[in-house]
PDB file of N, CA, C and O in Angstrom, chain B, residues numbered from 101:
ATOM      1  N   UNK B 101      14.560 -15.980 -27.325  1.00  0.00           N
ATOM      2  CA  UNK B 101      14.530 -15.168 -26.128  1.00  0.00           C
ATOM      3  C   UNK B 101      13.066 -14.866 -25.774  1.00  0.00           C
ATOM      4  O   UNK B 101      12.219 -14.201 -26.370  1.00  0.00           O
ATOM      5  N   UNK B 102      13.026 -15.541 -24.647  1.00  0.00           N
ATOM      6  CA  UNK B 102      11.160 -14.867 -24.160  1.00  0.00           C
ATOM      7  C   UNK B 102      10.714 -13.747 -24.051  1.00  0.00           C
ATOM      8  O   UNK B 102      11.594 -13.092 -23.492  1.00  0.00           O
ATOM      9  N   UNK B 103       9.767 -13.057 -24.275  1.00  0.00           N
ATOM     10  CA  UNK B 103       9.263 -11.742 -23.915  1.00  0.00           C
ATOM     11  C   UNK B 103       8.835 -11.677 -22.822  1.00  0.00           C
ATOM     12  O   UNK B 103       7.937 -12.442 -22.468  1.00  0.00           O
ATOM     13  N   UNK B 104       9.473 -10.546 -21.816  1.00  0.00           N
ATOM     14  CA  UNK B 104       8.616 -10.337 -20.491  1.00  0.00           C
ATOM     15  C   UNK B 104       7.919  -9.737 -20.074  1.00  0.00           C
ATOM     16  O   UNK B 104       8.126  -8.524 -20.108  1.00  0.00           O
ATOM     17  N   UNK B 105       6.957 -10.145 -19.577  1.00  0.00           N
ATOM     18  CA  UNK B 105       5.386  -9.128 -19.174  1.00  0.00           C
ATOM     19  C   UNK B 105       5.271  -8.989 -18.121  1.00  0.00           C
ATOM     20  O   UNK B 105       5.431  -9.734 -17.154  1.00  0.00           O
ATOM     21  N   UNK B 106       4.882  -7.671 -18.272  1.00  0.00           N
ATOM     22  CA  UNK B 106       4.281  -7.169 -16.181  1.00  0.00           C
ATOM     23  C   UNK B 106       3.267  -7.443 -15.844  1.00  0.00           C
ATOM     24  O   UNK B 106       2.519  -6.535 -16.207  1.00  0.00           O
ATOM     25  N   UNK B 107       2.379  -8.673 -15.005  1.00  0.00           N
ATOM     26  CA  UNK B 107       1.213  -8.795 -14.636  1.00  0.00           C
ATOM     27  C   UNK B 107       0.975  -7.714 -13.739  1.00  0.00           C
ATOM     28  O   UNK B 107       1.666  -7.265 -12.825  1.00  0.00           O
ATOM     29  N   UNK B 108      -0.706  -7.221 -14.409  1.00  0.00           N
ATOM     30  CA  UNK B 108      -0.682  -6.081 -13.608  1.00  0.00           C
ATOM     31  C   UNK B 108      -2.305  -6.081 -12.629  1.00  0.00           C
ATOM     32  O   UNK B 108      -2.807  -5.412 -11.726  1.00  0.00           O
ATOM     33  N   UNK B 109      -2.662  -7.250 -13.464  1.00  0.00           N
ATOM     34  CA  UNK B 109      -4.361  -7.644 -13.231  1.00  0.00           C
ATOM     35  C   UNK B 109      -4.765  -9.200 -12.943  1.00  0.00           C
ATOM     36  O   UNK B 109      -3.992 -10.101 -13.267  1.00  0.00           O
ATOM     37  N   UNK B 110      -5.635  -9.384 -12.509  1.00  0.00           N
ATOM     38  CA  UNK B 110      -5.979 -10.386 -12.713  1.00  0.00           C
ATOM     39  C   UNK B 110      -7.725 -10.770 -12.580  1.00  0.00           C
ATOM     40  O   UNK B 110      -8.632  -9.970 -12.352  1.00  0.00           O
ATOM     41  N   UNK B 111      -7.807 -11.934 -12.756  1.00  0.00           N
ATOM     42  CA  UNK B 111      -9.868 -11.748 -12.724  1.00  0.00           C
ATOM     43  C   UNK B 111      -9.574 -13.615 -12.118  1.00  0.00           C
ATOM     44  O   UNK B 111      -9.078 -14.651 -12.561  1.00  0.00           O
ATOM     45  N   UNK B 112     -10.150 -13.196 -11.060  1.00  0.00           N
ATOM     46  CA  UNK B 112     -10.204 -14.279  -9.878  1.00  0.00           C
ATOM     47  C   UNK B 112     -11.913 -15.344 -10.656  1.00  0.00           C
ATOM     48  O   UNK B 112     -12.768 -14.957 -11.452  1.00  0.00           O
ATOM     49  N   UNK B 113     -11.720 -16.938  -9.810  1.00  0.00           N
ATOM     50  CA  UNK B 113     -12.583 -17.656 -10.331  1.00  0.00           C
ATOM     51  C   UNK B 113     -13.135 -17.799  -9.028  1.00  0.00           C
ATOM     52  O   UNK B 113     -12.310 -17.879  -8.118  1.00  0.00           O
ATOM     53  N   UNK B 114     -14.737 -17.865  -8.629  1.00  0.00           N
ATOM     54  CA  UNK B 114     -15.890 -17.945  -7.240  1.00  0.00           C
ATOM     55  C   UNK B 114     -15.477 -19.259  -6.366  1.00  0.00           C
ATOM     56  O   UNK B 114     -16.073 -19.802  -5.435  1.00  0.00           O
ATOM     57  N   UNK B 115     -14.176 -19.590  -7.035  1.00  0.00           N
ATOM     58  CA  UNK B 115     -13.569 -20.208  -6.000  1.00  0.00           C
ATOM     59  C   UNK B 115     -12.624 -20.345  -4.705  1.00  0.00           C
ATOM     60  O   UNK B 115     -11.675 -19.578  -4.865  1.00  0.00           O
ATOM     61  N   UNK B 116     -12.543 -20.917  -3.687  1.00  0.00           N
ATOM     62  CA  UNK B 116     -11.839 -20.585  -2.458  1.00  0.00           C
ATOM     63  C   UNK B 116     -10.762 -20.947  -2.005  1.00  0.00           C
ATOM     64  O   UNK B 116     -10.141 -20.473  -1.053  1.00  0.00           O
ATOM     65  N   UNK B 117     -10.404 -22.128  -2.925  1.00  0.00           N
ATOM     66  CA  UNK B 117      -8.925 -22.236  -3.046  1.00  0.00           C
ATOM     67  C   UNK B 117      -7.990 -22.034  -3.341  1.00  0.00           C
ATOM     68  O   UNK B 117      -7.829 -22.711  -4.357  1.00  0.00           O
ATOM     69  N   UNK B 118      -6.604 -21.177  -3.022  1.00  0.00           N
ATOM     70  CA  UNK B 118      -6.151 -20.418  -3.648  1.00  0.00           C
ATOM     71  C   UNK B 118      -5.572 -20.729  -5.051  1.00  0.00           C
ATOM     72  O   UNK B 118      -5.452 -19.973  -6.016  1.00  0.00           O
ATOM     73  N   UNK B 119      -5.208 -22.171  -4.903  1.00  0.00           N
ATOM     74  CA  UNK B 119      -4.257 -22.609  -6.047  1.00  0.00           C
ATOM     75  C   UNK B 119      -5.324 -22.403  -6.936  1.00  0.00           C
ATOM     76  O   UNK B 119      -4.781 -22.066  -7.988  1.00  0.00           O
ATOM     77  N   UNK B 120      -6.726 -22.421  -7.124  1.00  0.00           N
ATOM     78  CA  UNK B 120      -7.582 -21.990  -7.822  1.00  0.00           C
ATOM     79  C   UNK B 120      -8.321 -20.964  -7.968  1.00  0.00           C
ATOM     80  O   UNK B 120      -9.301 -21.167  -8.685  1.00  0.00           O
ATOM     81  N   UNK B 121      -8.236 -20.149  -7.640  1.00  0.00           N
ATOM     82  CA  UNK B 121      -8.482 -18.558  -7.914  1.00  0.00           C
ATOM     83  C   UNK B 121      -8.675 -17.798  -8.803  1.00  0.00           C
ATOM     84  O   UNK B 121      -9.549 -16.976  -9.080  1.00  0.00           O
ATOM     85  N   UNK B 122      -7.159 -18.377  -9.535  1.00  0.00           N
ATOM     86  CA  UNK B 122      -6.466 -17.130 -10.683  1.00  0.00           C
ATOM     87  C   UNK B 122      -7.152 -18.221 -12.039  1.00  0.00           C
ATOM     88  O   UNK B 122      -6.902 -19.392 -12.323  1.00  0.00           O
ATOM     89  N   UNK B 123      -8.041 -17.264 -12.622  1.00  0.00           N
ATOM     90  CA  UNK B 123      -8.472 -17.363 -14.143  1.00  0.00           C
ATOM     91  C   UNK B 123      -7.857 -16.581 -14.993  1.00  0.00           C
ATOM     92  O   UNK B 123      -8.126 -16.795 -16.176  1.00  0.00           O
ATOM     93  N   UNK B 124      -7.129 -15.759 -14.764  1.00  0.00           N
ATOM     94  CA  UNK B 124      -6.327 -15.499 -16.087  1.00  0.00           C
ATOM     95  C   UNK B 124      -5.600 -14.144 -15.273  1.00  0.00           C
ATOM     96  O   UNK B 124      -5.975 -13.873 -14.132  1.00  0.00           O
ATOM     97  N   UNK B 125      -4.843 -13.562 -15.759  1.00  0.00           N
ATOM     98  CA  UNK B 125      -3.629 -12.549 -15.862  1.00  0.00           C
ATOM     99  C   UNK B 125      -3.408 -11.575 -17.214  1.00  0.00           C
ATOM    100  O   UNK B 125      -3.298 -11.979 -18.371  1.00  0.00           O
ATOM    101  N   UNK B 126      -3.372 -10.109 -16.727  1.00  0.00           N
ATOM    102  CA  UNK B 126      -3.373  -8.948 -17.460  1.00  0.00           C
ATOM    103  C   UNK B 126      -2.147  -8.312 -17.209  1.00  0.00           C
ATOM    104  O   UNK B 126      -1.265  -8.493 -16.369  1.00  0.00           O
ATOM    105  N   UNK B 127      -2.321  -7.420 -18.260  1.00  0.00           N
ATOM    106  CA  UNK B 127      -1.146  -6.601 -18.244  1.00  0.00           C
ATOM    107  C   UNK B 127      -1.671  -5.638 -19.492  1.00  0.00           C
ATOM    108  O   UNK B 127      -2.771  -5.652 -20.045  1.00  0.00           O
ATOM    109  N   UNK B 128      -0.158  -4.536 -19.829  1.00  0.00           N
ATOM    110  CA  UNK B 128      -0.476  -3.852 -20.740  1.00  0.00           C
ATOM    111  C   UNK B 128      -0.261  -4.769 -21.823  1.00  0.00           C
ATOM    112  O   UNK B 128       0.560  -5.677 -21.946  1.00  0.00           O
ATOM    113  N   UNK B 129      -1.502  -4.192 -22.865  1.00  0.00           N
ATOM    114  CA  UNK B 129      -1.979  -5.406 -24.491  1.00  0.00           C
ATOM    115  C   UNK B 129      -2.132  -6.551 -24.361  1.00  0.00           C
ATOM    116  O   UNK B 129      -2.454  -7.093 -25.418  1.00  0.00           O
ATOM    117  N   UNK B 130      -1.989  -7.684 -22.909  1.00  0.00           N
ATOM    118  CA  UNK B 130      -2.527  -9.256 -23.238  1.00  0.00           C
ATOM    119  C   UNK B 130      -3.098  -9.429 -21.581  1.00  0.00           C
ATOM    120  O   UNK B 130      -2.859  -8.807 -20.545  1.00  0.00           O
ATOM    121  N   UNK B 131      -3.908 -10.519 -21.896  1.00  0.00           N
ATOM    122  CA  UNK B 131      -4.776 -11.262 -21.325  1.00  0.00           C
ATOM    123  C   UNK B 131      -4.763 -12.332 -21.495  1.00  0.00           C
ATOM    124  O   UNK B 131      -5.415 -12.577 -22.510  1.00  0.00           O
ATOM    125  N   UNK B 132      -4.178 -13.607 -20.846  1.00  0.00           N
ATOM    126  CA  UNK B 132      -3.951 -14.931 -20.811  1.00  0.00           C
ATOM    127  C   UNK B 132      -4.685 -15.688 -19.524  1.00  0.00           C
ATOM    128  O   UNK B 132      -4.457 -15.549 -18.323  1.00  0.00           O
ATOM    129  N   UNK B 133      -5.469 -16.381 -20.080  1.00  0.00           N
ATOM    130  CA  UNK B 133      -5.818 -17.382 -19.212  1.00  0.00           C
ATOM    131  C   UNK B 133      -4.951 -17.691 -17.856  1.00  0.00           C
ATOM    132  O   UNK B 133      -4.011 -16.918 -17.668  1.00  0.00           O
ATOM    133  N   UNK B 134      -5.119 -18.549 -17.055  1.00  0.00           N
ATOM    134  CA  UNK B 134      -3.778 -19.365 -16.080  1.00  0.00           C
ATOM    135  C   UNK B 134      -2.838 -20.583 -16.715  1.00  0.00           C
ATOM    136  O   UNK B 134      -1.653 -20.842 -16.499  1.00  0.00           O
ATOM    137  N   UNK B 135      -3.955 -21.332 -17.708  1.00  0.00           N
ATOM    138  CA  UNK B 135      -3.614 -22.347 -18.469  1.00  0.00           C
ATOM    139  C   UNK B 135      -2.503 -21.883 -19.586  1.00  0.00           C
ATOM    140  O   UNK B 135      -1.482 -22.530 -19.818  1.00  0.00           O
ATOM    141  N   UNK B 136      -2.791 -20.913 -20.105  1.00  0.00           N
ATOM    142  CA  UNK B 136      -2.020 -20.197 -21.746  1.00  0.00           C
ATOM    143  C   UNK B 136      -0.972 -19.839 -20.439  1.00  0.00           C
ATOM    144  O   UNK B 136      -0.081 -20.661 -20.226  1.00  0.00           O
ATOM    145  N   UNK B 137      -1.061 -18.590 -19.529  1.00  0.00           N
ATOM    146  CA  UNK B 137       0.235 -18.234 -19.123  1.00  0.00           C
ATOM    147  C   UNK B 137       1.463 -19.571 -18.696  1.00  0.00           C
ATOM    148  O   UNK B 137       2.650 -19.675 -19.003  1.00  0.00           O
ATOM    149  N   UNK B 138       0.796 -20.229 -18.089  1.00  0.00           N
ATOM    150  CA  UNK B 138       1.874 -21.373 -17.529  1.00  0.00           C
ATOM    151  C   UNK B 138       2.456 -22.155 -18.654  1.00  0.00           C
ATOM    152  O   UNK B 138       3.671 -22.311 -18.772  1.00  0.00           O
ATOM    153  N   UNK B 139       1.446 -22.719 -19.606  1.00  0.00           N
ATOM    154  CA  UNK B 139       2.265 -22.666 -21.315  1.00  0.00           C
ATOM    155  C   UNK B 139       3.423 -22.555 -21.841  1.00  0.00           C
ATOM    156  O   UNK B 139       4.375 -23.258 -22.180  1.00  0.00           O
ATOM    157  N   UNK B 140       2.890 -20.834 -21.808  1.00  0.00           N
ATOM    158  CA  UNK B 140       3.595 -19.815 -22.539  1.00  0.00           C
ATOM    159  C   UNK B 140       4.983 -19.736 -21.435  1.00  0.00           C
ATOM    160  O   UNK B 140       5.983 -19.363 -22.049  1.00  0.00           O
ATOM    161  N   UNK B 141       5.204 -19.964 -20.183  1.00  0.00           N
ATOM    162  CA  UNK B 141       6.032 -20.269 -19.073  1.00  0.00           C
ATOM    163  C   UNK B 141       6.545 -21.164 -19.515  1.00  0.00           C
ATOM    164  O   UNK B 141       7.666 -20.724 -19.769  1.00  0.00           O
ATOM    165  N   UNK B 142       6.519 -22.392 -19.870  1.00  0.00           N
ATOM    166  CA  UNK B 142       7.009 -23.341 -19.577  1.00  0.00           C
ATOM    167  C   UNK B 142       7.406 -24.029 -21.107  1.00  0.00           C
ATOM    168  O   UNK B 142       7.945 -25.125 -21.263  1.00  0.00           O
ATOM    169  N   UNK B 143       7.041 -23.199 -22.047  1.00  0.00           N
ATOM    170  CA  UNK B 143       7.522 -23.170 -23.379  1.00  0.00           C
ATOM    171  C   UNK B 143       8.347 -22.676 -24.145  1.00  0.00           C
ATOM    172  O   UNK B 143       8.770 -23.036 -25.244  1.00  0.00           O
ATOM    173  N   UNK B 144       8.747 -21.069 -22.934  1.00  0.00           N
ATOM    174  CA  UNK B 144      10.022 -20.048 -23.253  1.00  0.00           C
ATOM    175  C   UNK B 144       9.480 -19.178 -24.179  1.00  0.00           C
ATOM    176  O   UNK B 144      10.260 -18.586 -24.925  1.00  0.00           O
ATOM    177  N   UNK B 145       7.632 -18.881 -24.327  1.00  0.00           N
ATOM    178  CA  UNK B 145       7.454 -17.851 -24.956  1.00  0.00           C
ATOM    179  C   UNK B 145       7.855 -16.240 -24.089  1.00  0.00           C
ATOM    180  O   UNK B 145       8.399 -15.216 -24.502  1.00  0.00           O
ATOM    181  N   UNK B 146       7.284 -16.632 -22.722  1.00  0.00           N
ATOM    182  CA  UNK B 146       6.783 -15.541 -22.239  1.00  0.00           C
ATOM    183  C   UNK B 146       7.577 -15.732 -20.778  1.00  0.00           C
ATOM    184  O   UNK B 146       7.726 -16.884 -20.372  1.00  0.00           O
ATOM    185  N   UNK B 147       8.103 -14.579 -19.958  1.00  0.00           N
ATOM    186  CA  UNK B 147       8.179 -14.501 -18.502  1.00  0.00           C
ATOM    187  C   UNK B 147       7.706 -13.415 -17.831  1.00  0.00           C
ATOM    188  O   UNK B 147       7.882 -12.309 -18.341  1.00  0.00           O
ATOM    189  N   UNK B 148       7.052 -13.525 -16.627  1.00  0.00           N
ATOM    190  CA  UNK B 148       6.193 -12.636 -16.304  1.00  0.00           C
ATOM    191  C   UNK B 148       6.841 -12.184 -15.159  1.00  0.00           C
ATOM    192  O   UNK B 148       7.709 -12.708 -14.461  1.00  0.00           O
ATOM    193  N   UNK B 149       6.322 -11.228 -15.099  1.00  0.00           N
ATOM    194  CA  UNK B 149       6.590 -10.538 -13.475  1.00  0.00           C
ATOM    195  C   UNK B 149       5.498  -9.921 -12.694  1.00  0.00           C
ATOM    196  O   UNK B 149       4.379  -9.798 -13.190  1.00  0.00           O
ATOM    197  N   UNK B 150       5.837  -9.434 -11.209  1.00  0.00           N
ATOM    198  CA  UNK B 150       4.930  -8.335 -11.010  1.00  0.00           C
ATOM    199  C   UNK B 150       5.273  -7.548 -10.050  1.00  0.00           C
ATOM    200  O   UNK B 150       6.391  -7.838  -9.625  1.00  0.00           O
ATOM    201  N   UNK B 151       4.668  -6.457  -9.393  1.00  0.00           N
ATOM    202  CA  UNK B 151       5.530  -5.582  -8.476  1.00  0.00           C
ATOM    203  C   UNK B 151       4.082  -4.994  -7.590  1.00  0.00           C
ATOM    204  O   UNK B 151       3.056  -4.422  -7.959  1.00  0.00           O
ATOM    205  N   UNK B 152       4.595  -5.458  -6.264  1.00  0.00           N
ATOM    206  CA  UNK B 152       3.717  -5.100  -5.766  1.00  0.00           C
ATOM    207  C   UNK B 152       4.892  -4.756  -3.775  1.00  0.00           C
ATOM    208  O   UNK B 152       5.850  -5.349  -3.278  1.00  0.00           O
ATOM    209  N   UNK B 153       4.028  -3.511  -3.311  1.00  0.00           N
ATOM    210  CA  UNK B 153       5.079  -2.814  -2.053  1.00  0.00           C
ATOM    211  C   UNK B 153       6.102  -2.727  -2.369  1.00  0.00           C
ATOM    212  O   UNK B 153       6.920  -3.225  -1.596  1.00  0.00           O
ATOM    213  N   UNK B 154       6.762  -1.916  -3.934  1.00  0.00           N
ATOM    214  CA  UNK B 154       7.428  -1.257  -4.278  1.00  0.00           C
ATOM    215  C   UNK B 154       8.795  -2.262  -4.489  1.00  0.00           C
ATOM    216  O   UNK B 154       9.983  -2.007  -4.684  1.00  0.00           O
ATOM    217  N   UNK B 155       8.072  -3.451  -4.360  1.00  0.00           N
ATOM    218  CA  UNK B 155       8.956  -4.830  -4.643  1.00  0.00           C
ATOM    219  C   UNK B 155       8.651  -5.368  -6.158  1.00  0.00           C
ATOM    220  O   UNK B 155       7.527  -5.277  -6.652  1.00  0.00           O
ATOM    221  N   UNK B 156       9.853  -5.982  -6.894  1.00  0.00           N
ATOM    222  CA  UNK B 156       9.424  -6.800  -7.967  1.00  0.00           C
ATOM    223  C   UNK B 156       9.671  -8.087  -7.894  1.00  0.00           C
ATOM    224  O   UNK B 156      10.611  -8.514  -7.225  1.00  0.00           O
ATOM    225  N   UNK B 157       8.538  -9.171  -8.838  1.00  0.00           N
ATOM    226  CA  UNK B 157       8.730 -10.574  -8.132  1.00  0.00           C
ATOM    227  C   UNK B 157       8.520 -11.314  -9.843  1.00  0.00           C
ATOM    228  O   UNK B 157       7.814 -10.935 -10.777  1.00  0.00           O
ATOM    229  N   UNK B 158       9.380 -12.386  -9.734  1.00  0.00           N
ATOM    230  CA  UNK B 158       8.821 -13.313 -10.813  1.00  0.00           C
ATOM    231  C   UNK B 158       7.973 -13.753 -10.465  1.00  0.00           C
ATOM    232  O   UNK B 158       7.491 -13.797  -9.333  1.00  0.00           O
ATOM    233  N   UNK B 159       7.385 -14.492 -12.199  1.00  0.00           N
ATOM    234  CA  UNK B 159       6.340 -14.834 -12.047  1.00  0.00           C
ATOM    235  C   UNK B 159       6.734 -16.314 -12.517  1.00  0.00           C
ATOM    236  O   UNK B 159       7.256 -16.511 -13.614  1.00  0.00           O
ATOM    237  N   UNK B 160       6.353 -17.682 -11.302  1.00  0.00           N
ATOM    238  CA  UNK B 160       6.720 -18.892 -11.957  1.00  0.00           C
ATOM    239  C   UNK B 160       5.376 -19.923 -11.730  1.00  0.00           C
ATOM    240  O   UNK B 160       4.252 -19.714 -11.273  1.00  0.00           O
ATOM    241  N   UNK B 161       6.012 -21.070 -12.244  1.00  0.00           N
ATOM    242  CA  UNK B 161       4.969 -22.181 -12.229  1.00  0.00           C
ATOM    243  C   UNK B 161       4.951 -22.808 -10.608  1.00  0.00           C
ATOM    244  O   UNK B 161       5.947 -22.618  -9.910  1.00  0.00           O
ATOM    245  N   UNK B 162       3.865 -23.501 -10.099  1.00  0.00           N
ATOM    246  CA  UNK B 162       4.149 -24.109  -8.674  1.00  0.00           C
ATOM    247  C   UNK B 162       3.153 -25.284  -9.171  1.00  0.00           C
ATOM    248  O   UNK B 162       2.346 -25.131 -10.088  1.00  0.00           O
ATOM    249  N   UNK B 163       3.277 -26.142  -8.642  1.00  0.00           N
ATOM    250  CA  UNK B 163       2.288 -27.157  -8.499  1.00  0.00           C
ATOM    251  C   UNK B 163       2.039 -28.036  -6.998  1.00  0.00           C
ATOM    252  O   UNK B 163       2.834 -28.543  -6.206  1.00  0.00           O
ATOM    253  N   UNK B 164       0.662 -27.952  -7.030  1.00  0.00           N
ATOM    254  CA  UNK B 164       0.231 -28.091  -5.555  1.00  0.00           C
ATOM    255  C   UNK B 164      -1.080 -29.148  -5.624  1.00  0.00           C
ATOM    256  O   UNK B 164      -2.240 -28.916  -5.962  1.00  0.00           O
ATOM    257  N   UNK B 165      -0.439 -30.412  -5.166  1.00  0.00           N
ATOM    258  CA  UNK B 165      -1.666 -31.646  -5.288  1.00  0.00           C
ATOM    259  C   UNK B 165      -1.611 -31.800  -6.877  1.00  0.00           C
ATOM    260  O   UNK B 165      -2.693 -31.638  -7.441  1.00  0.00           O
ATOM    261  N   UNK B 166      -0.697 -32.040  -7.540  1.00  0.00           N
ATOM    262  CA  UNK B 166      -0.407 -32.303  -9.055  1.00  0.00           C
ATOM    263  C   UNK B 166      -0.805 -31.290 -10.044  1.00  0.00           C
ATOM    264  O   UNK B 166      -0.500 -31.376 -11.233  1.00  0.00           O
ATOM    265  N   UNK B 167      -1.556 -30.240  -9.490  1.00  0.00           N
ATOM    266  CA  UNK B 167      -2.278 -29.099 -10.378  1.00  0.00           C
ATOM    267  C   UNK B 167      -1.182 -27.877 -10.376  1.00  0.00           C
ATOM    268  O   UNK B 167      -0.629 -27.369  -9.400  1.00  0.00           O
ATOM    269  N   UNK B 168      -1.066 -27.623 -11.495  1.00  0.00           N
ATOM    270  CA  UNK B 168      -0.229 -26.245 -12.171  1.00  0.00           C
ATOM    271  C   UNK B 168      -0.884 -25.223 -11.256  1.00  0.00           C
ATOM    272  O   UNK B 168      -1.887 -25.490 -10.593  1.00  0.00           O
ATOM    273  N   UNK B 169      -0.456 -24.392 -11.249  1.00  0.00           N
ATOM    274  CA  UNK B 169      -0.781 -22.934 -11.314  1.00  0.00           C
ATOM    275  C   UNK B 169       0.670 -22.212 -10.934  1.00  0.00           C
ATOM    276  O   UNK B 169       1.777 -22.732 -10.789  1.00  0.00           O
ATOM    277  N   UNK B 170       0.202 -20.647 -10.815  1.00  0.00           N
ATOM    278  CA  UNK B 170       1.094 -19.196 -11.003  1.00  0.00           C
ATOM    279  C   UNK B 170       1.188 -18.452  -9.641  1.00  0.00           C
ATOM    280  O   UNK B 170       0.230 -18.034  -8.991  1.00  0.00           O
ATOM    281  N   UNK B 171       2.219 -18.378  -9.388  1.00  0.00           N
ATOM    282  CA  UNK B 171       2.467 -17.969  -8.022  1.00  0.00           C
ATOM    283  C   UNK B 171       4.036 -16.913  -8.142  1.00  0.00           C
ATOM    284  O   UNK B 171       4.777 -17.332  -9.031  1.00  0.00           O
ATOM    285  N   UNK B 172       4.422 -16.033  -7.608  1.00  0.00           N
ATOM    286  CA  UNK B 172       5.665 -15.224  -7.319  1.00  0.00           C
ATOM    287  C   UNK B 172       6.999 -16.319  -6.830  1.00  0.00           C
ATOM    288  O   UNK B 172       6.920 -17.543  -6.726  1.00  0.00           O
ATOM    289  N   UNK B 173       7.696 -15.817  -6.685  1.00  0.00           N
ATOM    290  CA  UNK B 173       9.070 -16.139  -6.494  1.00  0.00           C
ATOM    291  C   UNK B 173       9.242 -15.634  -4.742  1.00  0.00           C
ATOM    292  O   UNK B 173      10.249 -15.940  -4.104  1.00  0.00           O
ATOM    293  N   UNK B 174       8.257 -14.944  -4.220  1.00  0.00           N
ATOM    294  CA  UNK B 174       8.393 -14.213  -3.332  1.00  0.00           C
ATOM    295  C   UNK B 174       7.011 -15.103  -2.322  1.00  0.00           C
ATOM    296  O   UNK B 174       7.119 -15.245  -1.104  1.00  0.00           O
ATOM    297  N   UNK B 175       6.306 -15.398  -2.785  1.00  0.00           N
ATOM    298  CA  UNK B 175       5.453 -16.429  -1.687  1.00  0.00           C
ATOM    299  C   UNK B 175       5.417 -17.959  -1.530  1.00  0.00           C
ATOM    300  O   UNK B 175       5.718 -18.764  -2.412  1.00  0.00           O
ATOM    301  N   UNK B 176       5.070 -18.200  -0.482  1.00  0.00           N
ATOM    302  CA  UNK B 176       5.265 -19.745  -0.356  1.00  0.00           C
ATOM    303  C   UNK B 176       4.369 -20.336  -1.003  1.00  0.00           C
ATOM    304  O   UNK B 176       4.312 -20.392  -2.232  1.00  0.00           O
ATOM    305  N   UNK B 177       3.460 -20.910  -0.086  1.00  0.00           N
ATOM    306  CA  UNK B 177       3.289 -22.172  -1.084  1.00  0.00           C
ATOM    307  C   UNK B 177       1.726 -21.187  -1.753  1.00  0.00           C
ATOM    308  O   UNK B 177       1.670 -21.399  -2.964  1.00  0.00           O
ATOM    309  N   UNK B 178       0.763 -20.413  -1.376  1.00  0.00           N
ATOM    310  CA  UNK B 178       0.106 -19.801  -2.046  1.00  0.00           C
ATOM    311  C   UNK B 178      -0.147 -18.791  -2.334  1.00  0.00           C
ATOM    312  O   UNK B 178      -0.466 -17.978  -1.467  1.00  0.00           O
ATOM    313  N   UNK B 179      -0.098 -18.409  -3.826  1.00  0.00           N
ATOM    314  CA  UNK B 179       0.129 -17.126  -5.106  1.00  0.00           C
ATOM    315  C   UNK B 179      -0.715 -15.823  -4.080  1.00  0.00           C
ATOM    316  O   UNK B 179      -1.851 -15.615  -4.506  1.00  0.00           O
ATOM    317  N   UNK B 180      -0.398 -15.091  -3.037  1.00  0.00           N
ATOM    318  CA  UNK B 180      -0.866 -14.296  -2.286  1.00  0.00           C
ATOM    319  C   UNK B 180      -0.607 -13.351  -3.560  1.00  0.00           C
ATOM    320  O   UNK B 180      -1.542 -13.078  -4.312  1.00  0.00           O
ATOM    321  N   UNK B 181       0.554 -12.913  -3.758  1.00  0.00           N
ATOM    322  CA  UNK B 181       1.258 -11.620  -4.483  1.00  0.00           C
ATOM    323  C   UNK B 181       0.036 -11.557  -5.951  1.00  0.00           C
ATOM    324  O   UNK B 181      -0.588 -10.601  -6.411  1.00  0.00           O
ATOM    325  N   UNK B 182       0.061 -12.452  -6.204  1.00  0.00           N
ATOM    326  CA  UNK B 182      -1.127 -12.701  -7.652  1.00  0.00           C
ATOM    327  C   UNK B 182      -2.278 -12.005  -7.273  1.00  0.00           C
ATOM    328  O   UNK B 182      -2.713 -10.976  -7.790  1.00  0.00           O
ATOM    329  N   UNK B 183      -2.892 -12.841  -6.031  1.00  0.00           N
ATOM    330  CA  UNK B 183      -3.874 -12.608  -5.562  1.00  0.00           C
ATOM    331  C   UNK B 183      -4.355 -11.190  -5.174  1.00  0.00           C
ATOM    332  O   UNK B 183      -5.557 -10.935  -5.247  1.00  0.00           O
ATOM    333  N   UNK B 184      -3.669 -10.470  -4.859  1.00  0.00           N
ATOM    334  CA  UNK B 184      -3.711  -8.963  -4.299  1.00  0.00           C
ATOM    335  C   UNK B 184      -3.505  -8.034  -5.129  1.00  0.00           C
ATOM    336  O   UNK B 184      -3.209  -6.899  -4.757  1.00  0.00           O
ATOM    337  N   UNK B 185      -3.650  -8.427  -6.589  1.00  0.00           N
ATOM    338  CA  UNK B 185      -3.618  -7.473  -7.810  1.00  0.00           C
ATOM    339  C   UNK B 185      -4.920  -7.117  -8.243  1.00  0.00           C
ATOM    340  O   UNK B 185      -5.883  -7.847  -8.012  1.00  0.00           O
ATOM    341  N   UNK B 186      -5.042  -5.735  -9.031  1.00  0.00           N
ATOM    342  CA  UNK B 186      -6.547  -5.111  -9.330  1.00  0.00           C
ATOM    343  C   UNK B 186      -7.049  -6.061 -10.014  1.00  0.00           C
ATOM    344  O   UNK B 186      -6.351  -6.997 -10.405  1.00  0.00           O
ATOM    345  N   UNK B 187      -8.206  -5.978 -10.239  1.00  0.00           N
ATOM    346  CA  UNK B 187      -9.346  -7.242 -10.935  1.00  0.00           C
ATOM    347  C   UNK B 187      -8.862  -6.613 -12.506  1.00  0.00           C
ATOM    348  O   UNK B 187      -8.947  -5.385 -12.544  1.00  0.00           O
ATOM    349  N   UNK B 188      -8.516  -7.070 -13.417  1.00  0.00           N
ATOM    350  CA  UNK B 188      -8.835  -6.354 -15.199  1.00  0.00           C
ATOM    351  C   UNK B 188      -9.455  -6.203 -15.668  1.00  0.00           C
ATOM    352  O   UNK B 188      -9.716  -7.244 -16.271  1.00  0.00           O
ATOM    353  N   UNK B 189     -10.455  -5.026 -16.082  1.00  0.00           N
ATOM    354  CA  UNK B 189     -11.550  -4.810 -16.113  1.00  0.00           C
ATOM    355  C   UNK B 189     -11.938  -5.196 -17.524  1.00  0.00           C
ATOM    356  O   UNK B 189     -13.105  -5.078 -17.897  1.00  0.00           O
TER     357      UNK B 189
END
């Protein structure tokens, strides 16, 4: 059974594309890369979530131009909901 985590952070990369953005994802006690979270996704360690305008959203894999990344259940084709979370300090 996977453990599920609330993404609550994230720490963006000086890049402008969205599918490339997200360098890793926080929460309370872990900090995972984009690479480890999608992994840990797609291995049945871990399922993530997050809640943002009093909404809650999974957290799944997307792939866009053959490249992985982490995006909501709730946006199209780019991880906005990710994107609009506090930086983890």
């Amino acid at each position: 059974m996977p453990t599920r985590l609330e993404i609550t952070c994230i720490v963006k990369t000086d890049r402008y594309n969205p599918h490339e953005r997200i360098q890793s994802v926080g929460g309370s006690g872990f900090r995972y890369s984009q690479s480890d979270a999608i992994a840990r996704i797609e291995n049945g360690t871990n399922t993530f979530w997050t809640r943002g305008g009093g909404k809650t959203a999974d957290v799944i894999v997307a792939s866009h131009n053959g490249r992985k990344y982490l995006k909501t259940t709730n946006d199209g084709v780019q991880p906005d909901n990710l994107l609009a979370l506090a930086s983890c300090a």
